[in-house]
N, CA and C of each residue as an Amber inpcrd file, in Angstrom:
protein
   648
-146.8820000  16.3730000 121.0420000-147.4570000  15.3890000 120.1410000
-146.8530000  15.5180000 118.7470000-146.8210000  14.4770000 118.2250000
-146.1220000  14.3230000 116.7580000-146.9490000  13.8130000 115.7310000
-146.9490000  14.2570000 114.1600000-147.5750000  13.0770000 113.4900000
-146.5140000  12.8860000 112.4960000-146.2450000  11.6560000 111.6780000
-146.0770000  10.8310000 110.7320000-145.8380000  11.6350000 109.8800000
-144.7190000  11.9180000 109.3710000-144.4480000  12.8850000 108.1240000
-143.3780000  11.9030000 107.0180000-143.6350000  12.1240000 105.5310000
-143.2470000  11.6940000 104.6740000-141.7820000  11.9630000 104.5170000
-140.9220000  11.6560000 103.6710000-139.7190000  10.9620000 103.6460000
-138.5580000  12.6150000 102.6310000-140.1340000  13.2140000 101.8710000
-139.9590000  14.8170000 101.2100000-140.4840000  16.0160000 102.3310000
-140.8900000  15.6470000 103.4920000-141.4500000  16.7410000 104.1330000
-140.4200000  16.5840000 105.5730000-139.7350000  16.0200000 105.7710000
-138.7060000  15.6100000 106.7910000-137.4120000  16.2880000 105.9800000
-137.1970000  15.9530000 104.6530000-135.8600000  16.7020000 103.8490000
-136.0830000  18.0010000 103.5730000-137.3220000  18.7090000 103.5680000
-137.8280000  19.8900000 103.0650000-137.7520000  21.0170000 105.0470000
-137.9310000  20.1090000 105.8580000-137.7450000  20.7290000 107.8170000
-135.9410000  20.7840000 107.5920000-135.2360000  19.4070000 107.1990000
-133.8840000  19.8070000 107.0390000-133.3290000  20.9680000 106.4360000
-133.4880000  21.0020000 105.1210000-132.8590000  22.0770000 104.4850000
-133.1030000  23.4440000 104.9020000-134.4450000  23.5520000 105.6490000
-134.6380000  24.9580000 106.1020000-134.0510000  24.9110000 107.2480000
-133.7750000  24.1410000 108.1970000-133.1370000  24.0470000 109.3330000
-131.7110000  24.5890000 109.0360000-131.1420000  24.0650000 108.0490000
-129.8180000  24.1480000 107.8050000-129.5860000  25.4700000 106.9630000
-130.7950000  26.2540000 106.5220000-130.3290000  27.3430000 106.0020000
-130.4340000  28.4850000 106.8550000-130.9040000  28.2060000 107.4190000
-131.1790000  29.4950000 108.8730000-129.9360000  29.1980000 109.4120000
-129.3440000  28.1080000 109.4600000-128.3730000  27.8750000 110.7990000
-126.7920000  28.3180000 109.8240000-126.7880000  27.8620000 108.6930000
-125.8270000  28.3610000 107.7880000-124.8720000  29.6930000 107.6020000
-123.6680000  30.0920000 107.7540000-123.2880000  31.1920000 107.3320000
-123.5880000  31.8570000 106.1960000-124.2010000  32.7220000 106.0850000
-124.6140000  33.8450000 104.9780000-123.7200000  33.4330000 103.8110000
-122.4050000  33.8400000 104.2130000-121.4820000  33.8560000 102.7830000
-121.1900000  32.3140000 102.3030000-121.5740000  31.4090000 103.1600000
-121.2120000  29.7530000 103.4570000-122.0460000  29.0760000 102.1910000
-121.4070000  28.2760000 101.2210000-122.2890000  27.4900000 100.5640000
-122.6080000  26.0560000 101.2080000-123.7480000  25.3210000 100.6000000
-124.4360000  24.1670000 101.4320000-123.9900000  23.1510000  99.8210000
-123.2390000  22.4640000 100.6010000-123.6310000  20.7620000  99.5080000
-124.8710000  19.9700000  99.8950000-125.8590000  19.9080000 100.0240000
-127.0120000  19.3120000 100.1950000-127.9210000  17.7160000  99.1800000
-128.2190000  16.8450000  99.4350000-128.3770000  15.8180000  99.3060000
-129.1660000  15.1080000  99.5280000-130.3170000  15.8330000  98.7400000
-132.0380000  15.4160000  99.4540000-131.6320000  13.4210000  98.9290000
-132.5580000  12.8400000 100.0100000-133.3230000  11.2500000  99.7930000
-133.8640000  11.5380000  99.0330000-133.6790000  10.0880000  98.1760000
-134.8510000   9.7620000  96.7010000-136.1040000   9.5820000  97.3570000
-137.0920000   9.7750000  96.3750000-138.4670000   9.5890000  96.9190000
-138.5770000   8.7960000  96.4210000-139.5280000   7.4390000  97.7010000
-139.7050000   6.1440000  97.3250000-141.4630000   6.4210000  97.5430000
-141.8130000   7.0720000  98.1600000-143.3780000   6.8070000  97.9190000
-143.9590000   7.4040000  96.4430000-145.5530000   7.2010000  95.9860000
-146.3450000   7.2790000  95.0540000-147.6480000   7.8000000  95.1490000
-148.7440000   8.5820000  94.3190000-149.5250000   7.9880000  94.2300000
-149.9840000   7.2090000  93.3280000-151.4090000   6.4840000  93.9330000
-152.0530000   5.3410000  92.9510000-152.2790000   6.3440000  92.0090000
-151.8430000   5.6980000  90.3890000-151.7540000   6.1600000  89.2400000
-153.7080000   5.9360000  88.8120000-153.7820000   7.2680000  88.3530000
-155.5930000   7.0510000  88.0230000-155.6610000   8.0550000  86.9020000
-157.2910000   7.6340000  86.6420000-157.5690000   8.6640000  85.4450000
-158.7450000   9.9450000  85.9510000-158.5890000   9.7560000  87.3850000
-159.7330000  10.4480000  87.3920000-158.5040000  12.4360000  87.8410000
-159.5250000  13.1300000  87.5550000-158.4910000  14.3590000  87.8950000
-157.6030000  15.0200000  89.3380000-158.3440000  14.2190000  89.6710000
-157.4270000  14.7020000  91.1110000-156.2220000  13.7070000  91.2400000
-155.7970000  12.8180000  90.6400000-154.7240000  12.5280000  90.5100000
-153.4740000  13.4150000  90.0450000-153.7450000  14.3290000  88.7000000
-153.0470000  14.8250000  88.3400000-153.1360000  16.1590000  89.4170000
-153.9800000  16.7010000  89.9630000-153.7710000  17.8950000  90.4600000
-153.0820000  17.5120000  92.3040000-153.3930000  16.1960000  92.7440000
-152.4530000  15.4000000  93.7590000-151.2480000  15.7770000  93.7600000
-150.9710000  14.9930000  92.0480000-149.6280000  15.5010000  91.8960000
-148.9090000  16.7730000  91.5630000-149.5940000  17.5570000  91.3490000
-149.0880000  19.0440000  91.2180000-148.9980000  19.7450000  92.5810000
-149.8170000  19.4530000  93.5000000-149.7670000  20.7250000  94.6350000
-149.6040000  20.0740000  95.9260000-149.6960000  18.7550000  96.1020000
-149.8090000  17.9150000  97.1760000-148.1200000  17.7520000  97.8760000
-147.8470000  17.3500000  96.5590000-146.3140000  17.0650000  96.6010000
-144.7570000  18.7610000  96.3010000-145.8080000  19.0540000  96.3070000
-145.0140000  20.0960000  96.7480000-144.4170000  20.7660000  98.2530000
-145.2890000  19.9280000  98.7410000-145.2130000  20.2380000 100.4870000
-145.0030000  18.7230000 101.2130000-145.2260000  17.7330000 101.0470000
-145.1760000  16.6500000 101.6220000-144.8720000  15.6780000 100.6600000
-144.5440000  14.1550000 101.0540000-144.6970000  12.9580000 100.5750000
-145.8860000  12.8390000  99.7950000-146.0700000  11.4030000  99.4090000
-147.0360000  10.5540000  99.0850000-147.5720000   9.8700000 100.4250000
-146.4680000   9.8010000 100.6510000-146.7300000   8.7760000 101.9900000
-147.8780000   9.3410000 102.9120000-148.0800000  10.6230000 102.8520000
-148.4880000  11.4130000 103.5040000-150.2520000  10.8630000 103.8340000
-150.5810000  10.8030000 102.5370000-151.9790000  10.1740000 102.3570000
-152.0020000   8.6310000 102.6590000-150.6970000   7.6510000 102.2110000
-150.7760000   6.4720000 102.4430000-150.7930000   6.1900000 104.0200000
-150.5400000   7.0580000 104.6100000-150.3830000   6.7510000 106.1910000
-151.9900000   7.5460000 107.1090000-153.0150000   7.8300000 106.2370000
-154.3070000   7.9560000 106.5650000-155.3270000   6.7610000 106.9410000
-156.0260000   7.1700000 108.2250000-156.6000000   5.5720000 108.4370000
-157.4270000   4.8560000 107.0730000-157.5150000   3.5460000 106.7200000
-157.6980000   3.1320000 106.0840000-159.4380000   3.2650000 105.8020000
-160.1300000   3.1920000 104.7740000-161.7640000   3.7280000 104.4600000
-162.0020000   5.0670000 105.1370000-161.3700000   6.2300000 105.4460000
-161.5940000   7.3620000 105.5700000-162.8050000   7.6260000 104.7740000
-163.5610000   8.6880000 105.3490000-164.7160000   9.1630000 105.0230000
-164.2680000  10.0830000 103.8390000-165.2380000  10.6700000 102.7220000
-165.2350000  11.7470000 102.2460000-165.0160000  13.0500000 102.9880000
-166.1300000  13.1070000 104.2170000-165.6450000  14.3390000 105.3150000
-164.1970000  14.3000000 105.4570000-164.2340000  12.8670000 105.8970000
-162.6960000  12.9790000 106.4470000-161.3060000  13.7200000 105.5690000
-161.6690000  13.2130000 104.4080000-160.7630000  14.1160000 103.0930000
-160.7830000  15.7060000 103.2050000-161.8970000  15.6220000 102.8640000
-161.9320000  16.8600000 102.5740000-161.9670000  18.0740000 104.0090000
-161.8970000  17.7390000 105.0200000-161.5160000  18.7750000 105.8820000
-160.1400000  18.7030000 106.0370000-159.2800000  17.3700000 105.8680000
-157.6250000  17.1380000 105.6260000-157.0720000  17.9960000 104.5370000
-157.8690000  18.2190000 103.6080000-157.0400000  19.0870000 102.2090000
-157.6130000  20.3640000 102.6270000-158.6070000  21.0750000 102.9910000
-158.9380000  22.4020000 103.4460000-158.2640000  22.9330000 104.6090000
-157.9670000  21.7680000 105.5750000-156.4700000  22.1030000 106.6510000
-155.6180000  22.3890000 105.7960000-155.3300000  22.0630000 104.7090000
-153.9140000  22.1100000 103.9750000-153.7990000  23.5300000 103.9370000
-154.9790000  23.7820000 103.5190000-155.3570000  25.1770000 101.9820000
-155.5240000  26.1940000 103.6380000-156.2890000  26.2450000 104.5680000
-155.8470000  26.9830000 105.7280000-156.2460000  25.9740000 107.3200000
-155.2320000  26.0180000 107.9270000-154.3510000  27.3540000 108.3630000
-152.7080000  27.0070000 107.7940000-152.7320000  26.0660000 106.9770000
-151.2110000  25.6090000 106.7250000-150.8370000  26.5230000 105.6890000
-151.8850000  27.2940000 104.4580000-151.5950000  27.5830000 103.5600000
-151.0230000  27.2140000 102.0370000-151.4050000  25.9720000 101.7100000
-151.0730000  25.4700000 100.5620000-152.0330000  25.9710000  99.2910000
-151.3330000  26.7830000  98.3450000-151.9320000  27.2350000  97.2180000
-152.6850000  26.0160000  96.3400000-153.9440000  26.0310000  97.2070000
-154.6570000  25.1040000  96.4060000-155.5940000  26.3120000  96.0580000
-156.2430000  26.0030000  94.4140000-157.4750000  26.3390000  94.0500000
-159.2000000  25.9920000  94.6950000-159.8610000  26.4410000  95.1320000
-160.8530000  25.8760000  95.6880000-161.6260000  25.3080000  94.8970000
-161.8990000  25.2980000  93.1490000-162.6820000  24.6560000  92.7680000
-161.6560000  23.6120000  92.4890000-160.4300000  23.1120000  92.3870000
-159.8060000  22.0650000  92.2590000-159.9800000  20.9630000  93.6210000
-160.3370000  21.6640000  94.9760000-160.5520000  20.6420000  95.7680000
-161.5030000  19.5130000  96.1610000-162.6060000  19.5120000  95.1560000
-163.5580000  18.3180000  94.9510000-162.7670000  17.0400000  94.1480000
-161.9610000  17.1100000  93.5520000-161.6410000  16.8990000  92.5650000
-160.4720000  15.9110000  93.1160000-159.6010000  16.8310000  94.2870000
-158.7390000  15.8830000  94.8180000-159.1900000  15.1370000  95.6470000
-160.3160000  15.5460000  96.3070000-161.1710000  14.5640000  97.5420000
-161.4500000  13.5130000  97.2480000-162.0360000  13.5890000  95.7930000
-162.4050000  12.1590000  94.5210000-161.6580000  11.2900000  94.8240000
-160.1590000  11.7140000  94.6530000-159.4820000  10.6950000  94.3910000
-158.6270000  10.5150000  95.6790000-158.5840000  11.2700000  96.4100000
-158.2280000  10.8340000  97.9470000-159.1460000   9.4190000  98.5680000
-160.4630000   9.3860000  98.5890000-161.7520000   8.9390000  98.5220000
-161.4250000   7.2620000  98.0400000-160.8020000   7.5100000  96.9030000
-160.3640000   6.3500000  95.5350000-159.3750000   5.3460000  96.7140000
-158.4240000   6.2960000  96.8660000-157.1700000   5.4010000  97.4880000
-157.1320000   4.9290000  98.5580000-158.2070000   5.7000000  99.5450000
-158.0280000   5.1510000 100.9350000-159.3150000   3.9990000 100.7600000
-159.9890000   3.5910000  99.5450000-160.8290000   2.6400000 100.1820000
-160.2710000   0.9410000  99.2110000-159.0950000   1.7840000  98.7750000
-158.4150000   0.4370000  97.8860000-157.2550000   0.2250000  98.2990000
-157.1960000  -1.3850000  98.1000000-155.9790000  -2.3110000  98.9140000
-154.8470000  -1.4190000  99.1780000-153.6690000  -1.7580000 100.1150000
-152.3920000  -1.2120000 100.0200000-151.5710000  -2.1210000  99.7490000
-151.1600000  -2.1790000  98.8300000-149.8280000  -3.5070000  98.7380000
-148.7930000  -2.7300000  99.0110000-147.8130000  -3.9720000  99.7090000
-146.3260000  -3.9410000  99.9780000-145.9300000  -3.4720000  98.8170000
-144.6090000  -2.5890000  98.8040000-143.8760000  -2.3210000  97.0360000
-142.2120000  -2.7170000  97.6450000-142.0660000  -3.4360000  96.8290000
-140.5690000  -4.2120000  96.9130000-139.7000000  -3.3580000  97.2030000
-138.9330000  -3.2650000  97.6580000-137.5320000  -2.2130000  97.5840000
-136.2710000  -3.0330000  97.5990000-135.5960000  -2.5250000  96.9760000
-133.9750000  -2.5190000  97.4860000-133.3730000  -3.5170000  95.9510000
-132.3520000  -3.3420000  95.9270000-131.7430000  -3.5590000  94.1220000
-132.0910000  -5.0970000  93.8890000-132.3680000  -5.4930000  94.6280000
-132.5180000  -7.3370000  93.9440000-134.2680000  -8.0000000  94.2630000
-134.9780000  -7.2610000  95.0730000-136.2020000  -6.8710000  94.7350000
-137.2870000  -7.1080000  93.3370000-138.1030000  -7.8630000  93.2190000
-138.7440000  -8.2190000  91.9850000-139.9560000  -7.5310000  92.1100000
-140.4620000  -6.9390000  91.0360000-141.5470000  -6.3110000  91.1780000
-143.0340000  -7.3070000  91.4440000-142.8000000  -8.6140000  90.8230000
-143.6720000  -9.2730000  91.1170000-144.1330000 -10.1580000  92.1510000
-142.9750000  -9.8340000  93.3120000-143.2520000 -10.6270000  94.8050000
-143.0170000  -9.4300000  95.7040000-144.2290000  -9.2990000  96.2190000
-144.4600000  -8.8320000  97.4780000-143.3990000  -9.0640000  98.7800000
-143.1940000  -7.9590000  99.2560000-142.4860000  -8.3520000 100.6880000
-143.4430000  -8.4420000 101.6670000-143.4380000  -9.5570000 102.3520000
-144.0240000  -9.5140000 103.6100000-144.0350000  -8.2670000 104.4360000
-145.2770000  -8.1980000 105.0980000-145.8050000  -7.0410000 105.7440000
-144.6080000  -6.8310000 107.5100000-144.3230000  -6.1990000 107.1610000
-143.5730000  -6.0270000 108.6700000-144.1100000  -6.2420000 110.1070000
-144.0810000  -7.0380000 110.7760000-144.1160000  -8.1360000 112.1470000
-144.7380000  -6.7010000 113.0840000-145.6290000  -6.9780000 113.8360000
-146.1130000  -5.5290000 114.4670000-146.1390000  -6.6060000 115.7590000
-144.9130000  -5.2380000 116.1070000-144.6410000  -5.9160000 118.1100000
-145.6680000  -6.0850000 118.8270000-145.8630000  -6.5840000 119.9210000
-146.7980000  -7.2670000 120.8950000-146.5380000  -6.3900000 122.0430000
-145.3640000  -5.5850000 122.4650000-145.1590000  -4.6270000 123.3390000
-145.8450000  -3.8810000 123.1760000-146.7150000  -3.1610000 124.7290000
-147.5640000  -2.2680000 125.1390000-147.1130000  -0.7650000 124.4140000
-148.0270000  -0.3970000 123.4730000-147.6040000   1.2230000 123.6130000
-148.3190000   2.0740000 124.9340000-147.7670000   3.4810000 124.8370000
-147.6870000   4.2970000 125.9030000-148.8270000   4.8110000 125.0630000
-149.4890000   6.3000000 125.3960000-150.3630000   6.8900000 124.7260000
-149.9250000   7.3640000 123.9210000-148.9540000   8.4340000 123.8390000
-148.0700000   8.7600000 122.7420000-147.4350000   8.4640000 121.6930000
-147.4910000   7.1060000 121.7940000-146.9910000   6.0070000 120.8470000
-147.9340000   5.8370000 120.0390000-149.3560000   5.3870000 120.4370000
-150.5150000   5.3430000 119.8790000-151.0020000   6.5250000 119.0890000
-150.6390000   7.6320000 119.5060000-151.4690000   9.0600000 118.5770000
-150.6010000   9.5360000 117.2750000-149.7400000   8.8070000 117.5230000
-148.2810000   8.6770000 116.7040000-148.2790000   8.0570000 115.4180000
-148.7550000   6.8050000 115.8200000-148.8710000   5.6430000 115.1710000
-150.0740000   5.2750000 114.2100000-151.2270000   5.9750000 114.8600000
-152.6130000   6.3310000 114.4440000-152.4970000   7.4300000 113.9160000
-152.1730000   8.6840000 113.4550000-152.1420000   9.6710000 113.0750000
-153.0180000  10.4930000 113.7750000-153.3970000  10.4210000 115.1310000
-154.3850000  11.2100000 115.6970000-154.3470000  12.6220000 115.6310000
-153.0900000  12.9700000 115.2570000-152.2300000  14.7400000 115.7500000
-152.7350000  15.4160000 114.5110000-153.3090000  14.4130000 113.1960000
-153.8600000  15.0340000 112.3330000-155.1320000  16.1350000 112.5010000
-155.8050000  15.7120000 113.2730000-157.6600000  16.1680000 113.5290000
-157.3430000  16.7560000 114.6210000-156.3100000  16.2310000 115.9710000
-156.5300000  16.6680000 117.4910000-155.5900000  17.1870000 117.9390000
-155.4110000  18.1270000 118.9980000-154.1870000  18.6530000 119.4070000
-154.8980000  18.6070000 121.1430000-153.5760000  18.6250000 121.8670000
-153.6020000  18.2750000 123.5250000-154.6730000  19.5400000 123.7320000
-154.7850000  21.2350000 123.4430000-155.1900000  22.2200000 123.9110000
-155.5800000  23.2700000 123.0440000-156.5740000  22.8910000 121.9050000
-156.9450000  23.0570000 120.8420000-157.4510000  22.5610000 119.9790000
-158.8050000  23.1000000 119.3160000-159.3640000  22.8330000 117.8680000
-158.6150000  22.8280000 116.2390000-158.4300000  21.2400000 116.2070000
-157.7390000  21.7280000 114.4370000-159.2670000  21.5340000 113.7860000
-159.0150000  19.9920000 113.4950000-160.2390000  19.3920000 112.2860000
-161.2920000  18.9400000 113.6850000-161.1870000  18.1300000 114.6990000
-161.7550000  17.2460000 115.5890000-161.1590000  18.4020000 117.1870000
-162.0680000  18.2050000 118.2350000-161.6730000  18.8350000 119.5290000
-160.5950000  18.4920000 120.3410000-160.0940000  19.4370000 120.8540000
-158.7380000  19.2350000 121.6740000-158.7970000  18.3780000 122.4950000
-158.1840000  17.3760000 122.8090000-158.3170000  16.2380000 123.5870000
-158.6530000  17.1040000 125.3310000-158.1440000  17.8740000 125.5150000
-158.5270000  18.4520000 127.1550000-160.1310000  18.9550000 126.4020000
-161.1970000  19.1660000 125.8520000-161.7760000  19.3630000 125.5210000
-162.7820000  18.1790000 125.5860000-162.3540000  17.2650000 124.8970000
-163.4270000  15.7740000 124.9710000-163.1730000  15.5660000 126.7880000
-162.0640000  15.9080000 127.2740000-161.9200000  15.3860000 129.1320000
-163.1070000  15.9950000 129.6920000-162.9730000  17.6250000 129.4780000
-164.1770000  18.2560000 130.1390000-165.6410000  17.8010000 129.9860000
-165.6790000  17.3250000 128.5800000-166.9990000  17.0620000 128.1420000
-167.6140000  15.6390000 129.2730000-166.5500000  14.8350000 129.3450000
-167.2290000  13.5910000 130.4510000-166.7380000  13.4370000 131.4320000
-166.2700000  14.7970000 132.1800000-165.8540000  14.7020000 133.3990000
-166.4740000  14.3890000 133.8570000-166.0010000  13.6340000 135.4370000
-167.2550000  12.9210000 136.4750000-167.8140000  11.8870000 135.9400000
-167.9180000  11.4300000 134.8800000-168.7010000  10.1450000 134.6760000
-168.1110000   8.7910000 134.8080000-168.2910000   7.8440000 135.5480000
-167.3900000   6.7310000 135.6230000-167.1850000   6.1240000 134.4660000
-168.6850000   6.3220000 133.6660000-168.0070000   5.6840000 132.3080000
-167.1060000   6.2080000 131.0040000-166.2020000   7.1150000 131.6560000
-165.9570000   8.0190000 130.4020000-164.7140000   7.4160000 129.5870000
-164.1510000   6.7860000 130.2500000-162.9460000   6.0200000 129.5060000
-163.6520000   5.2570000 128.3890000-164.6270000   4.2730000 129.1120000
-165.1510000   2.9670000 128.2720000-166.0400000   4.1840000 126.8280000
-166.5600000   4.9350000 126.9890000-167.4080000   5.9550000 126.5720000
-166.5100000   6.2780000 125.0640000-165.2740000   7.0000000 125.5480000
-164.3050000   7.7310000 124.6880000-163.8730000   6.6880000 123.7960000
-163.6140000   5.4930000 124.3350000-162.6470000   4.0320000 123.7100000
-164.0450000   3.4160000 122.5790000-165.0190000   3.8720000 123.4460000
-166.3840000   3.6500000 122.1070000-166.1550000   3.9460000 120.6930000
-166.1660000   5.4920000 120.8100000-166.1400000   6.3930000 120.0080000
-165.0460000   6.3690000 119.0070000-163.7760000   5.8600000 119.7930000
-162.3950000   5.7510000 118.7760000-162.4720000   4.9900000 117.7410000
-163.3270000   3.7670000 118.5360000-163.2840000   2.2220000 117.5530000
-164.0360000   2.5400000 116.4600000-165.9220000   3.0070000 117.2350000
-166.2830000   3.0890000 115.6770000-166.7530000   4.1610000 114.9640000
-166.2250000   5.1280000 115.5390000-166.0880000   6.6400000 114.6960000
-167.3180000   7.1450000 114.7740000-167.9260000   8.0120000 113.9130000
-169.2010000   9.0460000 114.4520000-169.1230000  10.2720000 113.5860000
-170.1320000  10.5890000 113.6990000-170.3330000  12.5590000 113.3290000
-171.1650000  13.0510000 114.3350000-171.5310000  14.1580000 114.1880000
-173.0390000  14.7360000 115.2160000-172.1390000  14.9000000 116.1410000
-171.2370000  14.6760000 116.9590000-171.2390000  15.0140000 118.1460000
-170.5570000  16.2920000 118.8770000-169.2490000  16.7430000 117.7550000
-168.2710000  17.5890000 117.5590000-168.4280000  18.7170000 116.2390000
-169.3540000  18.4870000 116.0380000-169.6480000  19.2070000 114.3990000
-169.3710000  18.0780000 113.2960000-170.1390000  18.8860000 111.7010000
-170.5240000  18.1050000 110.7210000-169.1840000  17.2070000 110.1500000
-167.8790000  17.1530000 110.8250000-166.8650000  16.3200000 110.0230000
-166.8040000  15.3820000 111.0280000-167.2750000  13.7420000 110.0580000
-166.7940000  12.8930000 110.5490000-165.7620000  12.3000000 111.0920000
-165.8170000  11.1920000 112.3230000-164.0610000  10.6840000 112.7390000
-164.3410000   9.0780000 111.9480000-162.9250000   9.0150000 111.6510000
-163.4420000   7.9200000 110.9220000-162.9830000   6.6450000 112.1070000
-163.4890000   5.8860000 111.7920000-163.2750000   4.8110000 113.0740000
-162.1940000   3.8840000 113.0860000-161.3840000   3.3410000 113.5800000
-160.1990000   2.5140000 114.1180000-160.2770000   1.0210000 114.5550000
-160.1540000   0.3320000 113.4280000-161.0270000  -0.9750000 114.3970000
-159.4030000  -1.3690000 114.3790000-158.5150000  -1.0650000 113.8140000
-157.1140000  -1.6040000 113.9970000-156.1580000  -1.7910000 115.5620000
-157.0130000  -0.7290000 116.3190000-156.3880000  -0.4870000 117.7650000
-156.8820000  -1.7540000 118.8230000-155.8450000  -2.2560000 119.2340000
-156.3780000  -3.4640000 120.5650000-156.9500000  -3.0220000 121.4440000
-157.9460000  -3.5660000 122.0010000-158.5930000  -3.3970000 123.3930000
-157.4480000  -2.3800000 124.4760000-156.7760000  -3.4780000 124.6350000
-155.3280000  -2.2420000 125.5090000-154.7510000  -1.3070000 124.9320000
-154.7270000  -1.0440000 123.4990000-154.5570000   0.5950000 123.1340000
-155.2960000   1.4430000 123.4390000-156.6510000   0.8590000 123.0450000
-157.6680000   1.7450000 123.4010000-158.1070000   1.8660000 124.6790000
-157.7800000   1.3940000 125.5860000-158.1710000   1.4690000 126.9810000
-156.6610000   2.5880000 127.5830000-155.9020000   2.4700000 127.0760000
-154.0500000   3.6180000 127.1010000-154.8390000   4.8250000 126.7190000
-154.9870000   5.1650000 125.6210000-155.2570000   6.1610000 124.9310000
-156.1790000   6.6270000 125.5760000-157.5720000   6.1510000 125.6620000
-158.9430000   6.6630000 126.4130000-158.3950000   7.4720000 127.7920000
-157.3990000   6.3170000 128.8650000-157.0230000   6.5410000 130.0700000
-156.5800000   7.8100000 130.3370000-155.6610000   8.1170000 129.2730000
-154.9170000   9.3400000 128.2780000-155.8240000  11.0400000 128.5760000
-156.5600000  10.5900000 127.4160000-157.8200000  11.4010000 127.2990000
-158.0500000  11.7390000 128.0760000-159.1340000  11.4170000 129.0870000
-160.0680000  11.6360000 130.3610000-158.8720000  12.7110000 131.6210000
-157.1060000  12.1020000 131.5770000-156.9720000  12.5990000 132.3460000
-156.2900000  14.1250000 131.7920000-156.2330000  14.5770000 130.5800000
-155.8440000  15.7850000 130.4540000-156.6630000  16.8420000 131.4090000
């Protein structure tokens, strides 16, 4: 399983790739990508501390590619994953602070941002055409960021998907059951961190994915 990584956390897997693989005495010409993502510019403090410790390890993009109205739970067990088992030197009384404003961004618009040299800042590019071809399940956990909270055979933030299988084994309704739960999210059932819900997924994603589920 894969998730969605930013455009500084893909150049940051390169360069270490390439320094392990490197001759000792060998110098590297190296040539990180400009960073085109942001965050929303604010006054509240977790903006500035966003930008101090967030981006030291990942994109922007990183947060922009979080389902859209995420919960507060939902934040804040995403930045305490950070702080462990990933290890990002965050302060713990600084992490209310970034949740604030995590909180801020995922429940406000996303606009398109223009790119490329003839690009006007004041016209929007149209939103990119989203194919009509069936995804696979994998495509979907991909695409959704599911790999954030869940792993195939293991507890991160949310239960290991062979984990939710056991839980409704035998029940005929467990597909329709699971495909419930995706759409409109929940707490109580897995412990106190909310899932936040998905109304973006089609009937046939969610019936892939569920199918998915049940048979790990």
């Amino acid at each position: 399983m894969t998730t969605r990584i930013g455009s500084s956390w893909r150049a940051v897997l390169r360069v270490t790739v390439g320094l392990a693989l490197a001759p000792a005495a060998g110098g590297l010409d190296i040539q990180l990508p400009a960073e085109t993502a942001a965050y929303v510019p604010s006054d509240l403090p977790g903006y500035a501390l966003a930008q101090k410790n967030c981006l030291l390890c990942h994109s922007a993009e990183y947060a922009q590619y979080q389902p859209p109205a995420s919960t507060r739970g939902y934040w804040e067990a995403t930045v305490r994953k950070m702080k462990k088992p990933f290890g990002a030197l965050l302060a713990e009384d600084d992490i209310p602070a970034i949740v604030d404003y995590l909180v801020t961004i995922s429940s406000a618009p996303r606009p398109v941002t223009p790119t490329g040299a003839n690009a006007r800042a004041d016209i929007p590019l149209p939103s990119p055409a989203i194919s009509a071809a069936p995804r696979d399940a994998m495509e979907i956990i991909s695409a959704s960021n599911c790999a954030i909270c869940h792993a195939a055979d293991r507890k991160i933030v949310g239960p290991a998907f062979r984990d939710v299988a056991a839980r409704y084994a035998g029940r005929p309704d467990a597909a329709a059951q699971i495909a419930s739960s995706i759409r409109t999210g929940g707490s109580g059932k897995w412990g106190p961190v909310p899932m936040p819900p998905f109304p973006g997924l089609s009937d046939e994603e969610l019936k892939t994915l569920s199918a998915w589920i049940v048979s790990r």
